[in-house]
N, C-alpha and C positions, 0 to 999 in steps of 0.2 A: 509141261504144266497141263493141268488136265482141267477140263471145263466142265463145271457139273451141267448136267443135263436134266432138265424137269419131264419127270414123269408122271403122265398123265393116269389115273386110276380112272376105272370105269365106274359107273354111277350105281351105286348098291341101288338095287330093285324096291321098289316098296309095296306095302301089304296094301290092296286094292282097300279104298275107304269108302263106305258106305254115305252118300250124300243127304246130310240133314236137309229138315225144311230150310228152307230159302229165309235166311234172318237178314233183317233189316241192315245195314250199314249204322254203325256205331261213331258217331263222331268224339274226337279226340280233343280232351280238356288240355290246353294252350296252358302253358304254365303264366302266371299272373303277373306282368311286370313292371315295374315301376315307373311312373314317368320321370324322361327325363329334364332335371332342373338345371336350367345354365347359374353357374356360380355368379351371383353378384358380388364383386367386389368391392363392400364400402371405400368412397372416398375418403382419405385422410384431415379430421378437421385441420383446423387454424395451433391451434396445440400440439396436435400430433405431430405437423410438421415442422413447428417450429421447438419440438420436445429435444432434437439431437442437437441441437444450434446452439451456441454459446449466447443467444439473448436468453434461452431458458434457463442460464445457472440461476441468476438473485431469485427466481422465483423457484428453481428446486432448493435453494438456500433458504428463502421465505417457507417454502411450505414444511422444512423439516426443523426448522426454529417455531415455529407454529404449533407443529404437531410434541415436539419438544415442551413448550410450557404447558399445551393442553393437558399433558403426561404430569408435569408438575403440577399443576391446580389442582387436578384429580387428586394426587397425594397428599397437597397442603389440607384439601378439603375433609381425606380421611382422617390426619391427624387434628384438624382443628374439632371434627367431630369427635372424636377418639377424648379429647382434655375437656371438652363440655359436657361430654355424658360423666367424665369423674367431677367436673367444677355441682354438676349438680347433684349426684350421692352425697357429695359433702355438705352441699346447702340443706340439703334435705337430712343430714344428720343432725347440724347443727339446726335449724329449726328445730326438730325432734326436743334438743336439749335447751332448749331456749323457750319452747314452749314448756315443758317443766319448771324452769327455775319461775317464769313468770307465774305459772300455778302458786307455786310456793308463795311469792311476794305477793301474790293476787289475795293471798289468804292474809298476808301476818297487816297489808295496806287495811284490808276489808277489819281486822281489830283493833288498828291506829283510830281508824276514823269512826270508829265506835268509841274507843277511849276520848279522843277530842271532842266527839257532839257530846260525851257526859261532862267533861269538862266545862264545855261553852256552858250549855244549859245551866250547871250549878253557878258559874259565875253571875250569868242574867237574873238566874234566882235571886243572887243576894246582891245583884247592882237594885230590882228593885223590892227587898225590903231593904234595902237602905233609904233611897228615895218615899217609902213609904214611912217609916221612922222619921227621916227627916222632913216630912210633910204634916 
């Protein structure tokens, strides 16, 4: 078995360097680190720990019958809004036409009672020449 052996190279010569002025020492920017924070670990409420426990079924059973009608009302609410805005197109038509027909009778009432006050008045005429005749 053979053993390698490390050979050592002799140190390449280097080209004589010319010595600048004499500069300052440059000091080195530290990289910027963050402090460090010890994790707090929130305590667990009164809920939280009693969320896995079988006294918490009625109330996840409360809270999803809850949130269930909630879901329902919402809906009743769109549908009952939904039949009111038609219940009132349709009042609003029918008004429309009911105010028409009342125009109508507004008119032919407004020539009755012009016929009736000539009627009255010619009867009073001649209740008093009668009374006057008779006197």
């Amino acid at each position: 078995m053979t053993d390698k052996v490390e050979v050592k190279k002799a140190p390449e010569k280097k080209a004589p360097v010319a010595k600048a002025a004499a500069k300052k020492p440059v000091a080195k920017k530290a990289p910027a680190r963050k402090p460090r924070v010890k994790k707090v670990v929130p305590e667990k409420t009164v809920f939280q720990k009693l969320e896995s426990s079988p006294i918490a079924v009625p109330f996840k059973v409360a809270n999803k019958t809850f949130m269930a009608s909630l879901g329902l009302f919402s809906y009743a609410q769109k549908e009952f809004d939904k039949r009111i805005a038609e219940i009132d197109k349709t009042f609003e038509k029918y008004a429309k036409e009911g105010e028409k027909v009342f125009g109508k009778w507004e008119g032919k009432v407004e020539d009755i009672r012009g016929d009736v006050e000539e009627k009255v008045e010619d009867a009073r005429d001649k209740v008093r020449d009668t009374f006057k005749k008779a006197a």
